[in-house]
C-alpha positions in Angstrom: -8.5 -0.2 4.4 -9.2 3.4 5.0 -7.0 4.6 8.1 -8.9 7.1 9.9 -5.5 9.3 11.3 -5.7 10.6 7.9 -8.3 8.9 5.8 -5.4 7.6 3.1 -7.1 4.1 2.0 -5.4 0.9 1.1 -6.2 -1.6 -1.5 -4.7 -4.8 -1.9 -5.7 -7.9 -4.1 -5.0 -11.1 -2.2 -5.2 -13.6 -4.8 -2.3 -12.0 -6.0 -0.4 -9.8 -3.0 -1.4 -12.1 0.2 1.8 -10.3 2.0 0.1 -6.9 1.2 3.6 -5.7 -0.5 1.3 -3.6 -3.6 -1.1 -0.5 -2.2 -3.1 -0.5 -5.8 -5.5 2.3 -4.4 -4.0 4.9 -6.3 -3.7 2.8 -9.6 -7.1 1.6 -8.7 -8.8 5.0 -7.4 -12.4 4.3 -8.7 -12.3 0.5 -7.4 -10.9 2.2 -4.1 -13.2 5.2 -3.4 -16.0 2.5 -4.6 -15.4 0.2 -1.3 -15.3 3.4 0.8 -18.4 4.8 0.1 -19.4 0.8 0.6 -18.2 1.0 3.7 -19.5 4.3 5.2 -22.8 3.5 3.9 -22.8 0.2 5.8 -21.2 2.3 9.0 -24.2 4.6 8.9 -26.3 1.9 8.4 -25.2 0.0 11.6 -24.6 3.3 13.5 -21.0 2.5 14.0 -19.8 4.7 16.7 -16.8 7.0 14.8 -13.6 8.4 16.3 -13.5 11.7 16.9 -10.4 14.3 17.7 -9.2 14.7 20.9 -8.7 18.3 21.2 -7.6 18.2 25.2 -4.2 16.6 24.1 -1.0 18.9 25.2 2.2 18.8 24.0 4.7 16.4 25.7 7.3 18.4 27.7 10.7 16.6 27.1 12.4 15.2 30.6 14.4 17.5 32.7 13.3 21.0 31.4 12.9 23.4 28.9 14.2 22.9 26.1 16.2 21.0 23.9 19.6 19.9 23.2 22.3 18.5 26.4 23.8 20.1 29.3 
């Protein structure tokens, strides 16, 4: 799984891990960055529309005012 927030990738094995408890993507970095080029080569190939930043997003203002801390 490649989480596209910030690109960190997941790799489980199922035979072994069905409840996904073990991330073996850093124990397993080839195996890992192996499936990801897989998988952005079969993106491009389909043209798979990617996410892209949203740069108009503004910081939330808290309720009531200014700053923060109570009254």
């Amino acid at each position: 799984m490649e989480y596209m927030e910030d690109k960190h990738l997941e790799l489980y094995n199922l035979r072994d891990d069905i409840g996904e408890k073990k991330n073996l993507a850093t124990v397993r970095a080839d195996k890992a960055q192996d499936l990801q080029a897989r998988l952005h080569a079969w993106q491009t190939s389909i043209h798979a529309p990617m996410p892209t930043a949203n740069t108009d997003v503004k910081p939330a203002v808290p309720a009531g005012g200014k700053g923060k801390g109570r009254r």
